[in-house]
N, C-alpha and C positions, 0 to 999 in steps of 0.2 A: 972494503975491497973483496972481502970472498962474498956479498952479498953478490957484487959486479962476474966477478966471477963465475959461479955459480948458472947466472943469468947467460953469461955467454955460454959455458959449454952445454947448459940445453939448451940452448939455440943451435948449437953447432951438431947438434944429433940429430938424425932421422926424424924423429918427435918430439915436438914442442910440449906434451903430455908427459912422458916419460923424466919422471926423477932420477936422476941419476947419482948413483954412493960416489965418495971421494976415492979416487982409483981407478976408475972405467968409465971406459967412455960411452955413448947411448948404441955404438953397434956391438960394444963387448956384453951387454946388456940383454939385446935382442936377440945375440949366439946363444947367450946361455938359455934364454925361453926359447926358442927352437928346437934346443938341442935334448932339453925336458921334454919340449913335445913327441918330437919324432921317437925319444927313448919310449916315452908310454906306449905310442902307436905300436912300436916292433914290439914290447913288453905285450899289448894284447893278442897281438896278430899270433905271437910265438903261443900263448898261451890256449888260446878257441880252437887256431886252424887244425892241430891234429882230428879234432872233436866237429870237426865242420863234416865230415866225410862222412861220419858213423852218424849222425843228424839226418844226414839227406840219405844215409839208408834208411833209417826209422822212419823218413817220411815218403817211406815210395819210390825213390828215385831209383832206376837201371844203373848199372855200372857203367853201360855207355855213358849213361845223362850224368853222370859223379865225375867220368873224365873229361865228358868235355869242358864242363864247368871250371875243372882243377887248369884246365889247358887256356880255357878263355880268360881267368884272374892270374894267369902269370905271365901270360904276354901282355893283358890290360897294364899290370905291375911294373912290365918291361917299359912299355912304350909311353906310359901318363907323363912322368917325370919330364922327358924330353919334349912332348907337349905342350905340359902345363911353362916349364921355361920357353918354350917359344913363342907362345903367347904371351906371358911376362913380358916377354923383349917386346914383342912387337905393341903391345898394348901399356909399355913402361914409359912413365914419366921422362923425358928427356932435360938435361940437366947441363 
């Protein structure tokens, strides 16, 4: 019976690939690898960005050209997210 078992509840997750531990279920699974992922992305972004700015002096760049830059990657930042889920929606598997 936990063979049978086992069998259903990866069935019943997102991915038929995905193993899943006794406890969680396959989207408690894929929160927590998301939520590693997006931790690293901010853990690097937190760590380079101050050091991005003094880079692009060393390589030439005007202070105009350093802000617009800084101004183009934080509206880019602003507005992907809402983007990339509207696409998702609109380009998502219907269910």
């Amino acid at each position: 019976t936990d063979r049978r078992r086992n069998r259903l509840r990866r069935r019943r997750g997102c991915c038929a690939c995905v193993r899943v531990p006794d406890g969680m279920d396959a989207s408690g699974k894929l929160v927590t690898i998301a939520s590693v992922v997006f931790g690293l992305r901010f853990l690097v972004l937190a760590a380079f960005h101050p050091y991005l700015y003094l880079w692009l002096e060393q390589n030439g760049f005007g202070t105009h050209e350093r802000g617009v830059l800084g101004g183009v990657s934080s509206v880019v930042r602003f507005f992907a997210p809402m983007m990339l889920g509207f696409l998702a929606d609109w380009l998502g598997r219907r269910r």
